[in-house]
DSSP file (Angstrom, degrees, kcal/mol; ACC not computed):
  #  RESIDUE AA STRUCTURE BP1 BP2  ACC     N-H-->O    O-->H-N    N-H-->O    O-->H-N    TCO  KAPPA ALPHA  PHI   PSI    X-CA   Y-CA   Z-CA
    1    1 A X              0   0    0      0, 0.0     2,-0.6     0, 0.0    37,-0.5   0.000 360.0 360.0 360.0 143.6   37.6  -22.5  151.3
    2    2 A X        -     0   0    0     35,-0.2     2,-0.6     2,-0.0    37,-0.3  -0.923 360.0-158.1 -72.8  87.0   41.2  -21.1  151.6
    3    3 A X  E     -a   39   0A   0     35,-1.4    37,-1.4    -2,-0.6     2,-0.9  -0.735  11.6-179.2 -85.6  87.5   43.4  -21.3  148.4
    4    4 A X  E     +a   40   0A   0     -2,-0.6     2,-0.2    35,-0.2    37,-0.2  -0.777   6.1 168.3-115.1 122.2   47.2  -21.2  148.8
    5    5 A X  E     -a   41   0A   0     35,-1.1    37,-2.3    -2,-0.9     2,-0.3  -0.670  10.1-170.5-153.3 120.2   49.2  -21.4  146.1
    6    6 A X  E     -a   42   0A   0     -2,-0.2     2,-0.5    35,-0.2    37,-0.2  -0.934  32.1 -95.0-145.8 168.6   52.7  -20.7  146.1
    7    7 A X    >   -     0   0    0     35,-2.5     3,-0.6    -2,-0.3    37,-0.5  -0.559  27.2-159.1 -72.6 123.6   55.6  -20.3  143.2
    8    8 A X  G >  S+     0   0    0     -2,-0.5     3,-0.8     1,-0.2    -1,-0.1   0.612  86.9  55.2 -73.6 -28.4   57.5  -23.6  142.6
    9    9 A X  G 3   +     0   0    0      1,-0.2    -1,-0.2     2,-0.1    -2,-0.1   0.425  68.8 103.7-100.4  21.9   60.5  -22.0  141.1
   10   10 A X  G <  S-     0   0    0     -3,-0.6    36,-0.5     2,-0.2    -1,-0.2   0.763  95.7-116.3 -58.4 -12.5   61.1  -19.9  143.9
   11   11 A X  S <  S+     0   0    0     -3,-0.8     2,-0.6    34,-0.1    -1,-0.1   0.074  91.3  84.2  94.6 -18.9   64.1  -22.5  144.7
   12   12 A X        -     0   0    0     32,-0.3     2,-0.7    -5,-0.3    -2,-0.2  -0.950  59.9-168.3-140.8 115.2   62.7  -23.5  147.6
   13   13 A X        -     0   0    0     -2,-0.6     2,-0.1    -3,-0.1    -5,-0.1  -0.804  14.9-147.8 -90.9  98.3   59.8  -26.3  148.2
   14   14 A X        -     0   0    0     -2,-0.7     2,-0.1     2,-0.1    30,-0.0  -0.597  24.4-113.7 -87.9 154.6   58.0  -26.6  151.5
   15   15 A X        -     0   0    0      1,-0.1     4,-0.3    -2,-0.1     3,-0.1  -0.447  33.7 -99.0 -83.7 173.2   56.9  -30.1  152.6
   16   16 A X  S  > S+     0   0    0      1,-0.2     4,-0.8     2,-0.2    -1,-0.1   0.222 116.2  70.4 -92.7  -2.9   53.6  -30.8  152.8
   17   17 A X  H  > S+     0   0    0      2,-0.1     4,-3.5     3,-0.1     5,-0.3   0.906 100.5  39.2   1.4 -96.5   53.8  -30.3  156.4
   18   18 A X  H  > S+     0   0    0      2,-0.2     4,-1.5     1,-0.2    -2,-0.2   0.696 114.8  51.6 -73.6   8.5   54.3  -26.7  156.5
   19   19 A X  H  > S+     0   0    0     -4,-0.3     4,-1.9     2,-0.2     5,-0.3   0.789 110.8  56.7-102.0 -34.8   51.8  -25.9  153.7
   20   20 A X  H  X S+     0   0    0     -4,-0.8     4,-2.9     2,-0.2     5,-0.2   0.967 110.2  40.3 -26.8 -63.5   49.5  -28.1  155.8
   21   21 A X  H  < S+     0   0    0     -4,-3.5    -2,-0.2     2,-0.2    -1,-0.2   0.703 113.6  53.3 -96.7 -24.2   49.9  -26.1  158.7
   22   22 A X  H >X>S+     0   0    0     -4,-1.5     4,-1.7    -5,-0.3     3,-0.7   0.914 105.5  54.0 -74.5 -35.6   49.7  -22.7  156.8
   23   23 A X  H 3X5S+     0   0    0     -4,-1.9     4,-3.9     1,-0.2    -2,-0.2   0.995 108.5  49.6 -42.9 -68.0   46.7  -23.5  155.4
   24   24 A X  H 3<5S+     0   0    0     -4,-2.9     4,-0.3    -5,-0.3    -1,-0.2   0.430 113.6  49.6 -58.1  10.1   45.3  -24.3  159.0
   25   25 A X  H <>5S+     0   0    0     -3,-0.7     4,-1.8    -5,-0.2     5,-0.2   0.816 107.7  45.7 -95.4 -81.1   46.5  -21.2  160.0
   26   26 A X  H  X>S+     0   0    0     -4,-1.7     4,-2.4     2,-0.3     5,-0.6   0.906 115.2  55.4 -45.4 -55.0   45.0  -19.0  157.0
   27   27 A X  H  X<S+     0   0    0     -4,-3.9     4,-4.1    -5,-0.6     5,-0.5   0.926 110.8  47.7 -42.9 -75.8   41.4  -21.2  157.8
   28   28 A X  H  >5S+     0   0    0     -4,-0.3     4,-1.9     1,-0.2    -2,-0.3   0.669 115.4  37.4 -17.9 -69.0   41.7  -20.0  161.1
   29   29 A X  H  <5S+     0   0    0     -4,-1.8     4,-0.5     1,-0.3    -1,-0.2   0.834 122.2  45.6 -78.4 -33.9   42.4  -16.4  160.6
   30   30 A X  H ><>S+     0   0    0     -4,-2.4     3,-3.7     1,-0.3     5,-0.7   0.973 110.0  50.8 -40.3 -64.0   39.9  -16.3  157.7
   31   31 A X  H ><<S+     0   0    0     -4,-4.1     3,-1.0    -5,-0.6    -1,-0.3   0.833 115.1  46.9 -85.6 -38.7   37.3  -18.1  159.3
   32   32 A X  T 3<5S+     0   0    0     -4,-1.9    -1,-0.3    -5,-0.5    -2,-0.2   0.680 114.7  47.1 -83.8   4.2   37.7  -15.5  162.5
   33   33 A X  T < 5S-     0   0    0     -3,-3.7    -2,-0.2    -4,-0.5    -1,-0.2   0.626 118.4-113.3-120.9  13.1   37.8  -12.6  160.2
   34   34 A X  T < 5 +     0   0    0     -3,-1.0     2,-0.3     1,-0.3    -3,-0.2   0.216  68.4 140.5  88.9   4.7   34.8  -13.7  158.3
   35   35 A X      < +     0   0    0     -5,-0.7    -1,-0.3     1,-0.2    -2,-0.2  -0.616  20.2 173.8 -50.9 116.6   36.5  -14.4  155.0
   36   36 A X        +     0   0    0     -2,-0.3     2,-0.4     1,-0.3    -1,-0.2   0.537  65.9  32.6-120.8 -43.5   35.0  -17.5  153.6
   37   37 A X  S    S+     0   0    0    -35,-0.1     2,-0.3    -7,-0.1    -1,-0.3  -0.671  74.1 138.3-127.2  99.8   36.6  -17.6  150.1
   38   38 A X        -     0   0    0    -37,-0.5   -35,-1.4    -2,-0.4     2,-0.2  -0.997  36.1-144.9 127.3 112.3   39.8  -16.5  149.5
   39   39 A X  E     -ab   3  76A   0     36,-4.0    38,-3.1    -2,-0.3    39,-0.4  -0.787  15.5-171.9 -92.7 141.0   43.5  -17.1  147.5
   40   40 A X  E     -a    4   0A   0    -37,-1.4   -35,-1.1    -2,-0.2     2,-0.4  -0.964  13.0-146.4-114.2 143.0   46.6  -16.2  148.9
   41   41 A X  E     -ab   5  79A   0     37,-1.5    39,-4.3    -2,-0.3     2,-0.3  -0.891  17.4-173.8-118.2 130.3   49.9  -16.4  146.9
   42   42 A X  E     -ab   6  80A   0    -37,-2.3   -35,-2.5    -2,-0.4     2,-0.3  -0.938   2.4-171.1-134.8 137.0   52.9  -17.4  149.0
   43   43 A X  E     - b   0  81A   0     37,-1.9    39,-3.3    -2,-0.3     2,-0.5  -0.860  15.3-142.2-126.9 173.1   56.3  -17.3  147.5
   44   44 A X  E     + b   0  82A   0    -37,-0.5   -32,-0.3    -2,-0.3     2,-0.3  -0.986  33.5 178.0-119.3 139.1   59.6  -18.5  148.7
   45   45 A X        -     0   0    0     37,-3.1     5,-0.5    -2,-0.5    39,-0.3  -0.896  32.5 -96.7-163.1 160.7   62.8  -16.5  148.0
   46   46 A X    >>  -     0   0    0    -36,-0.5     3,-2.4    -2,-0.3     4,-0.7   0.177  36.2-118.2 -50.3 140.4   66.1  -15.6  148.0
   47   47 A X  H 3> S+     0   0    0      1,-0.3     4,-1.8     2,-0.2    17,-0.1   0.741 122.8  47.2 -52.0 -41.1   68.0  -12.8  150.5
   48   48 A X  H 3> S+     0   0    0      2,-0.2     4,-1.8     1,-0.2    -1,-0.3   0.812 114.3  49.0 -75.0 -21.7   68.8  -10.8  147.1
   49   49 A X  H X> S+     0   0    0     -3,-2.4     4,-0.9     2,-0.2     3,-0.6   0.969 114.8  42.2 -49.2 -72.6   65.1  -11.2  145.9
   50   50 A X  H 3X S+     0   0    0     -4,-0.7     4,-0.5    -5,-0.5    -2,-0.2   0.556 110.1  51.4 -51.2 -47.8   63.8  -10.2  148.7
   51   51 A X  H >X S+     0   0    0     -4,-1.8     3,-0.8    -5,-0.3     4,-0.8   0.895 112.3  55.7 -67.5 -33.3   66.1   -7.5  149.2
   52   52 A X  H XX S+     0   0    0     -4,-1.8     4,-3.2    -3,-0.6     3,-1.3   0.973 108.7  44.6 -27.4 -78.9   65.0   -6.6  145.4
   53   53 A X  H 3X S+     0   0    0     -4,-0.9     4,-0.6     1,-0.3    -1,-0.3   0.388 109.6  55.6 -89.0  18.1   61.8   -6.4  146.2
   54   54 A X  H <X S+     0   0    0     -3,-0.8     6,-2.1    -4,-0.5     4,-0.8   0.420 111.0  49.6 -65.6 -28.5   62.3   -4.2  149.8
   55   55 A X  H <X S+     0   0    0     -3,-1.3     4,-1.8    -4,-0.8    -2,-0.2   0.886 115.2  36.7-100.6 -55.6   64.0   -1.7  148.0
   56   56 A X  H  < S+     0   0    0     -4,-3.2    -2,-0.2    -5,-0.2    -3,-0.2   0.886 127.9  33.5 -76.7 -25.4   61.5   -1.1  145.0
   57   57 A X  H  < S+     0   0    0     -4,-0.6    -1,-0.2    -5,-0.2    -3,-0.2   0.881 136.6  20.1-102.9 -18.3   58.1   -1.6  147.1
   58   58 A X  H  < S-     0   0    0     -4,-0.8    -3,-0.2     2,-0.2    -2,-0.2   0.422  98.5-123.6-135.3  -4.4   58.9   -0.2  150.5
   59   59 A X     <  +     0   0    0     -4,-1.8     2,-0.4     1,-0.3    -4,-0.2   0.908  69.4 138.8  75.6  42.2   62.3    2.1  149.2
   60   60 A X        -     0   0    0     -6,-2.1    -1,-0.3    -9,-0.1    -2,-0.2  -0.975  49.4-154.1-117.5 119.0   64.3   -0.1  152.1
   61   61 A X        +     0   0    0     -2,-0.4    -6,-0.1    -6,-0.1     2,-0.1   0.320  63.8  67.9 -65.0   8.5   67.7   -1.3  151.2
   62   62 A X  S    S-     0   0    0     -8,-0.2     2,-0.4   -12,-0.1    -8,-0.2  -0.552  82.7 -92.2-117.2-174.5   68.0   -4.5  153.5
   63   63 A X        -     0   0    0     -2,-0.1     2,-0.2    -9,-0.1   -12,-0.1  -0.932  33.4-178.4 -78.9 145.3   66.6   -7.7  153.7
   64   64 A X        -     0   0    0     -2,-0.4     3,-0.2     1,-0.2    22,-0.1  -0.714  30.8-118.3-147.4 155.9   63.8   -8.5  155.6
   65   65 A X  S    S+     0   0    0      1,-0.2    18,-1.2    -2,-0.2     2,-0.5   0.987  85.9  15.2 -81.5 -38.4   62.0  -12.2  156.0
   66   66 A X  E     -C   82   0A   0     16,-0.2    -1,-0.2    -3,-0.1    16,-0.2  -0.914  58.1-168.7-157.4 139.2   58.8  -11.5  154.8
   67   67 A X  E     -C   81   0A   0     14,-1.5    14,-1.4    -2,-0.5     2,-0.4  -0.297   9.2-148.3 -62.6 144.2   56.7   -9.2  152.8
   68   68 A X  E     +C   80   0A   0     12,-0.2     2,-0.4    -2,-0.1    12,-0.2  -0.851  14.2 175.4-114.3 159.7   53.1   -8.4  152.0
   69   69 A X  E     -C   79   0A   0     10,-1.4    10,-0.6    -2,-0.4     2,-0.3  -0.701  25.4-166.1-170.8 109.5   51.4   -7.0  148.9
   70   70 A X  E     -C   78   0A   0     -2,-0.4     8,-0.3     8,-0.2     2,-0.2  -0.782   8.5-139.2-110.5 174.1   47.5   -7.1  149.5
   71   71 A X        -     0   0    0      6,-2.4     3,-0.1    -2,-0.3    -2,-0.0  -0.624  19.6-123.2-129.1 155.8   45.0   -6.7  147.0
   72   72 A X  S    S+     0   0    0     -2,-0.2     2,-0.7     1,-0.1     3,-0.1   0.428  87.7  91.4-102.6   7.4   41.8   -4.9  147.1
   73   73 A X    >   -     0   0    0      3,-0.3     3,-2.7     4,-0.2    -1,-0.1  -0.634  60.1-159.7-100.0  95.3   39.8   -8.3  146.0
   74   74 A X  T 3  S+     0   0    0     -2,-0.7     3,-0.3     1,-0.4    -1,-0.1   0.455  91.2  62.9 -83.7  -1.0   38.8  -10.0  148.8
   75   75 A X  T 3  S+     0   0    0      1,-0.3   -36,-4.0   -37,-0.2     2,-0.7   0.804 111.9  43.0 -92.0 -13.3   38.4  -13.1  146.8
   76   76 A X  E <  S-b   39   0A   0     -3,-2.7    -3,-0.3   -38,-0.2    -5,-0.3  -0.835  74.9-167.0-124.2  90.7   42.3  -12.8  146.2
   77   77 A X  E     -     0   0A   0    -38,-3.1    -6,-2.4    -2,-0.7     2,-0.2   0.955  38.5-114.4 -45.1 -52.9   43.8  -11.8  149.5
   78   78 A X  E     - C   0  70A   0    -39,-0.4   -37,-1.5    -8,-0.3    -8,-0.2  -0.799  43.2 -36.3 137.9-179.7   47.3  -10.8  148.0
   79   79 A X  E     -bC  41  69A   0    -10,-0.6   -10,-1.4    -2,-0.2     2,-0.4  -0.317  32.4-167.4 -68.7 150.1   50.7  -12.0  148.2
   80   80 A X  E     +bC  42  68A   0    -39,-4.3   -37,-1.9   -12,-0.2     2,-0.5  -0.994  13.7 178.4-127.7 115.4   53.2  -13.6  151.1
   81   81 A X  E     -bC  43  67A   0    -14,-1.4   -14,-1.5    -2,-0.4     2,-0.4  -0.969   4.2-173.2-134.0 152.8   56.5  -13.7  150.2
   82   82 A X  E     -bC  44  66A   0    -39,-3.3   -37,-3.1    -2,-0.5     2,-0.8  -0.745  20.8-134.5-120.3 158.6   58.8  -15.0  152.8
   83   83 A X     >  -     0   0    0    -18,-1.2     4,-0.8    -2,-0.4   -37,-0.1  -0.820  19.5-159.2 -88.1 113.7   63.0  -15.0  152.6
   84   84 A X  H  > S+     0   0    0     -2,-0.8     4,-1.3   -39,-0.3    -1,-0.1   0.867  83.1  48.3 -96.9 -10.1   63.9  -18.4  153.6
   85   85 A X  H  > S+     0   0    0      2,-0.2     4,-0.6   -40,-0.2     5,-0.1   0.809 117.6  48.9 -59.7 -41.1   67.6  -18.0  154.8
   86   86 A X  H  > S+     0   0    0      2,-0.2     4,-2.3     1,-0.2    -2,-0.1   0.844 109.7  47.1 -60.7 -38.3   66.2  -15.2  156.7
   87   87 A X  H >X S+     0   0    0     -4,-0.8     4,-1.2     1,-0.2     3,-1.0   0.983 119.0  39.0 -59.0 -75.0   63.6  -17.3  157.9
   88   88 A X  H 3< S+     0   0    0     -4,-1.3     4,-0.2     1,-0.3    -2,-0.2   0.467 112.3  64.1 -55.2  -4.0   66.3  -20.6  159.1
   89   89 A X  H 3X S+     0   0    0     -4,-0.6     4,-0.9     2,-0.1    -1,-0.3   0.796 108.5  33.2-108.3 -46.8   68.6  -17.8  160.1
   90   90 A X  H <X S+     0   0    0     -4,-2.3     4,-1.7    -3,-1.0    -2,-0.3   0.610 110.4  62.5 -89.8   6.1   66.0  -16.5  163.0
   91   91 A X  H  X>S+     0   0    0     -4,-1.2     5,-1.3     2,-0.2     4,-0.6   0.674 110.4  44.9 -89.1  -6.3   64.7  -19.9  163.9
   92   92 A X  H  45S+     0   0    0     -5,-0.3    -2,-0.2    -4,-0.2    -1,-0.2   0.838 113.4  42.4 -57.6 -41.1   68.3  -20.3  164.8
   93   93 A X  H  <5S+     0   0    0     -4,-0.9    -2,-0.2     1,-0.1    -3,-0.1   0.678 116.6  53.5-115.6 -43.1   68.8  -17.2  166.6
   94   94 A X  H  <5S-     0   0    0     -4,-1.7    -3,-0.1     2,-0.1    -1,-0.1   0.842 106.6-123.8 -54.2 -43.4   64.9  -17.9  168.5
   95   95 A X  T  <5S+     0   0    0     -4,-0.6     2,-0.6     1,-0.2    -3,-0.2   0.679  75.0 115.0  93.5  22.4   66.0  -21.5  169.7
   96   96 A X  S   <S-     0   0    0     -5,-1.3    -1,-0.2    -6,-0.2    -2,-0.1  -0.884  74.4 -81.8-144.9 153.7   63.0  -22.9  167.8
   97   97 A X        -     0   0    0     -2,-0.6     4,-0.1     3,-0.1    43,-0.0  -0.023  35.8-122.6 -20.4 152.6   62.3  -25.5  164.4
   98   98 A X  S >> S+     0   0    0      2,-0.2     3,-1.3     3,-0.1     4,-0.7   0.988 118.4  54.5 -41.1 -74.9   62.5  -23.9  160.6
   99   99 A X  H >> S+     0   0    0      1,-0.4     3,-3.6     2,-0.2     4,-1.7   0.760 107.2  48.9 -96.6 -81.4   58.8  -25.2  160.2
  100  100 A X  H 3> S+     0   0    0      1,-0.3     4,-0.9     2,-0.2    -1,-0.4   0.816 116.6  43.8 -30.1 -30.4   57.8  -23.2  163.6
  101  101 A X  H <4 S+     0   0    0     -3,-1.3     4,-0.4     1,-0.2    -1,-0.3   0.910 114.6  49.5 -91.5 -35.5   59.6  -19.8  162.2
  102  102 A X  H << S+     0   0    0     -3,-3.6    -1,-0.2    -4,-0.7    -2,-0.2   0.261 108.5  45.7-110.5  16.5   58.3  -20.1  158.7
  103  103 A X  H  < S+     0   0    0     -4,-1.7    -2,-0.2    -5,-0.3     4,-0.2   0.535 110.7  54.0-129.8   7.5   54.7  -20.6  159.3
  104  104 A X  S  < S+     0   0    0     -4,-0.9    -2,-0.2    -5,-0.4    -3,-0.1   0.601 106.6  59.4 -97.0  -9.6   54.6  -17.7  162.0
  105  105 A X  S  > S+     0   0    0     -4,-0.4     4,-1.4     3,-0.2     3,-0.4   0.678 108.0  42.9 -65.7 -58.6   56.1  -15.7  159.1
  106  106 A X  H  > S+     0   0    0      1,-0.3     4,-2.1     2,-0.2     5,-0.3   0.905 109.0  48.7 -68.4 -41.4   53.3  -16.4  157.2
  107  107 A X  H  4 S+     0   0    0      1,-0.3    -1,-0.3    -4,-0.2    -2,-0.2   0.400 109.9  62.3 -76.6  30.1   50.5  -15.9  159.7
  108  108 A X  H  4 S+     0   0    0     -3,-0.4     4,-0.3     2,-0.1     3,-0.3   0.573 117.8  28.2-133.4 -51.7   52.9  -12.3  160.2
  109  109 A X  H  X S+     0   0    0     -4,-1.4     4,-1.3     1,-0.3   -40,-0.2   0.658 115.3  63.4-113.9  -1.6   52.1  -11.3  156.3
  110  110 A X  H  X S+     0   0    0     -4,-2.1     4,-1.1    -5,-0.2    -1,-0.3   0.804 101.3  46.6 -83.2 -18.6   49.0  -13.1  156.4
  111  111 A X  H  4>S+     0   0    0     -5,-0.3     5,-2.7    -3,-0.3    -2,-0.2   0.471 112.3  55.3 -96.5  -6.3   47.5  -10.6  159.2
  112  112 A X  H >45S+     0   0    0     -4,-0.3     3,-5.2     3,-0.3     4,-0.3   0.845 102.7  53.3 -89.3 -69.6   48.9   -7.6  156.9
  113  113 A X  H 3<5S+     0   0    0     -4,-1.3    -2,-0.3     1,-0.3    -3,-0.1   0.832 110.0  48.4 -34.5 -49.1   46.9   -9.0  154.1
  114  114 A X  T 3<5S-     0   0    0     -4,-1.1    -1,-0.3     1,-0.1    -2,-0.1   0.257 129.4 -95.4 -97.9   9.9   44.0   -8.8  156.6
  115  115 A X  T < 5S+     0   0    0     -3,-5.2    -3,-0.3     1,-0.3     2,-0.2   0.725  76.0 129.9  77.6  30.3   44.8   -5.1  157.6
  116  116 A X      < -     0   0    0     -5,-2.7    -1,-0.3    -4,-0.3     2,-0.2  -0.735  30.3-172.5-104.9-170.9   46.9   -5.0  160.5
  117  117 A X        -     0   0    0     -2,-0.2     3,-0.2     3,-0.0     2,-0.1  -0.937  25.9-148.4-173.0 131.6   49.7   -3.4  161.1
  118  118 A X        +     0   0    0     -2,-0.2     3,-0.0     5,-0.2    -2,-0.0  -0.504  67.5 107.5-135.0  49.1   52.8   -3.0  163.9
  119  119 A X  S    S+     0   0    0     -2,-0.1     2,-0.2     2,-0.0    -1,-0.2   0.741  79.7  38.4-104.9 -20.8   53.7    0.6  163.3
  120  120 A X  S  > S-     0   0    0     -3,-0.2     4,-1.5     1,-0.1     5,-0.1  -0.680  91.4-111.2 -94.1 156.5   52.2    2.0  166.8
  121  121 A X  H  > S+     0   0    0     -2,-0.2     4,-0.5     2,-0.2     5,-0.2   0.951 116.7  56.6 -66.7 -36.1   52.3    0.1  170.2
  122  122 A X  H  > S+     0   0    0      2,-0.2     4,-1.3     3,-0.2    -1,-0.1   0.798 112.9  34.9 -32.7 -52.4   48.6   -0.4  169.9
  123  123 A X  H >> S+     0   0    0      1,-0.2     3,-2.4     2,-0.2     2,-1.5   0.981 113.8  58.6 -87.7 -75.8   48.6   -2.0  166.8
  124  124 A X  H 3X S+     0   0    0     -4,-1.5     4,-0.8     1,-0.4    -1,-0.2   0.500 111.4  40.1 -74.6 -11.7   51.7   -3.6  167.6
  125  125 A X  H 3X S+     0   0    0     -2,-1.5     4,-0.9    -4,-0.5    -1,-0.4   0.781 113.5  55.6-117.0 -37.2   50.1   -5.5  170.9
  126  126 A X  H <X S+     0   0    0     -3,-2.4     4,-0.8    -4,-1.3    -2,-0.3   0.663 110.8  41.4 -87.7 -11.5   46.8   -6.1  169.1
  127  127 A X  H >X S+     0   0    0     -4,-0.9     3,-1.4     2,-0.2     4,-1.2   0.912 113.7  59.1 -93.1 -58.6   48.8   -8.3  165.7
  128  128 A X  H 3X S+     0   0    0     -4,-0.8     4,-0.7     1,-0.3    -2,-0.2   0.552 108.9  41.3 -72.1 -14.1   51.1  -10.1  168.5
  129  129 A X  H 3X S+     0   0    0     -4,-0.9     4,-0.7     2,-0.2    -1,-0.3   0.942 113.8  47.9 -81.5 -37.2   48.0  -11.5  170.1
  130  130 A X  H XX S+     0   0    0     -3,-1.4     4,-2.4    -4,-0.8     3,-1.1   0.846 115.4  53.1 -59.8 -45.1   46.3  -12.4  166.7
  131  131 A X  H 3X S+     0   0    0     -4,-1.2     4,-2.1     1,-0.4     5,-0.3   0.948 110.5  42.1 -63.3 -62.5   50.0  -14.0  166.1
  132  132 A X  H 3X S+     0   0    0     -4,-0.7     4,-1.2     2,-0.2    -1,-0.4   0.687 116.2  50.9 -70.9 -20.7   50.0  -16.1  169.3
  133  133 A X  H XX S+     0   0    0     -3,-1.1     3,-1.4    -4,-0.7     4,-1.1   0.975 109.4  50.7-113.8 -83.9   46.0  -17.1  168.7
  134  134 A X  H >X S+     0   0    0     -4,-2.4     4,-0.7     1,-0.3     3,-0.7   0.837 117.9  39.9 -45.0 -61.9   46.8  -18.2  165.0
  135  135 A X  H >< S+     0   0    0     -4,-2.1     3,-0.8     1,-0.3    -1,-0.3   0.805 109.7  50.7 -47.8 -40.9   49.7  -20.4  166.2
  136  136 A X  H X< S+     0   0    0     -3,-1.4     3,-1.9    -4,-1.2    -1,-0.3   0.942 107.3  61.1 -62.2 -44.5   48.5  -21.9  169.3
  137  137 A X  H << S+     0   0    0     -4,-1.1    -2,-0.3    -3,-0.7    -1,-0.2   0.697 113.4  44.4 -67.7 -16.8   45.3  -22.8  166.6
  138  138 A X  T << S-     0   0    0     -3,-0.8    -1,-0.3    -4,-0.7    -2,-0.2   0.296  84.7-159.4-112.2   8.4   48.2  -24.8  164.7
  139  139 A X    <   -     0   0    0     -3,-1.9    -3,-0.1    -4,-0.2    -4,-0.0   0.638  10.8-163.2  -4.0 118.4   50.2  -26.7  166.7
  140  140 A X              0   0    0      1,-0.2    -1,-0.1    -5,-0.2   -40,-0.1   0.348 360.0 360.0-100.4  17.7   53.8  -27.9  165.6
  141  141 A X              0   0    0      0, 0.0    -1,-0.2     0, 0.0    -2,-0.1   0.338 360.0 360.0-147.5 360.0   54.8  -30.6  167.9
C-alpha cells in the first residue's frame, strides 16, 4: 500500500481528485519499481517557500515548481514539494488543466525519490518516458 500524506497548512488544499490521481500514479510507479510499502510526503507551497527552500537545499536563488528530498528508508520514500502558482503558471503557458500540471509535477519528484535523475541526455530521455508511462497509467479526462 502507497501512503500519501501531505501538509494541510501549506495554504493550498487539493481536491480529492488530484490526490486520487497522484496516488494512482505513485501505485503505478511503486508497483513497477517493486516498492510494495511506502509513504510519501507531498507538500503544497508558496513561490517564496519554495524559493526558501531552493536556495538553502540546492544553493539556487529562483523558484522552481517542485522539489525532492528522498530518504534512505524505503518504507518512507521522502518528500514532494510542489509550488503551486508555479505549477497554474505552466499549465497556463503548456495549454493544458492545473490538475494535469500538478500531478505530472508530482510523478517528476516522485521518480527522483525513486533515483532518477535529468542531468545527462540519457537520463533525461529515460525519466521523460517513465513520465509519459506514469501519466498515460492515470488518465485526466
Amino acid at each position: 500500500m502507497i501512503e500519501l500524506s501531505y501538509d494541510p497548512e501549506s495554504g493550498y488544499l487539493p481536491g480529492a481528485r488530484i490526490l486520487e490521481r497522484m496516488e494512482k500514479a505513485a501505485e503505478a510507479l511503486c508497483r513497477d519499481h517493486r516498492v510494495e510499502d511506502a509513504e510519501i510526503s507531498l507538500s503544497f507551497v508558496s513561490p517564496e517557500a519554495m524559493k526558501s527552500l531552493n536556495n538553502r537545499y540546492r544553493a539556487v536563488d529562483a523558484v522552481t515548481d517542485v522539489l525532492s528530498f528522498p530518504q534512505e528508508d524505503m518504507a518512507f520514500l521522502g518528500d514532494v514539494v510542489i509550488c503551486t502558482e508555479r505549477a497554474k503558471e505552466q499549465a497556463a503557458a503548456y495549454g493544458h488543466g492545473e490538475e494535469r500540471e500538478l500531478v505530472y509535477l508530482f510523478v517528476h519528484g516522485l521518480l527522483h525519490l525513486l533515483g532518477y535523475d535529468h542531468e545527462e541526455e540519457g537520463e533525461r530521455a529515460l525519466m521523460r518516458a517513465k513520465e509519459e508511462w506514469a501519466m498515460a497509467e492515470v488518465p485526466l479526462g
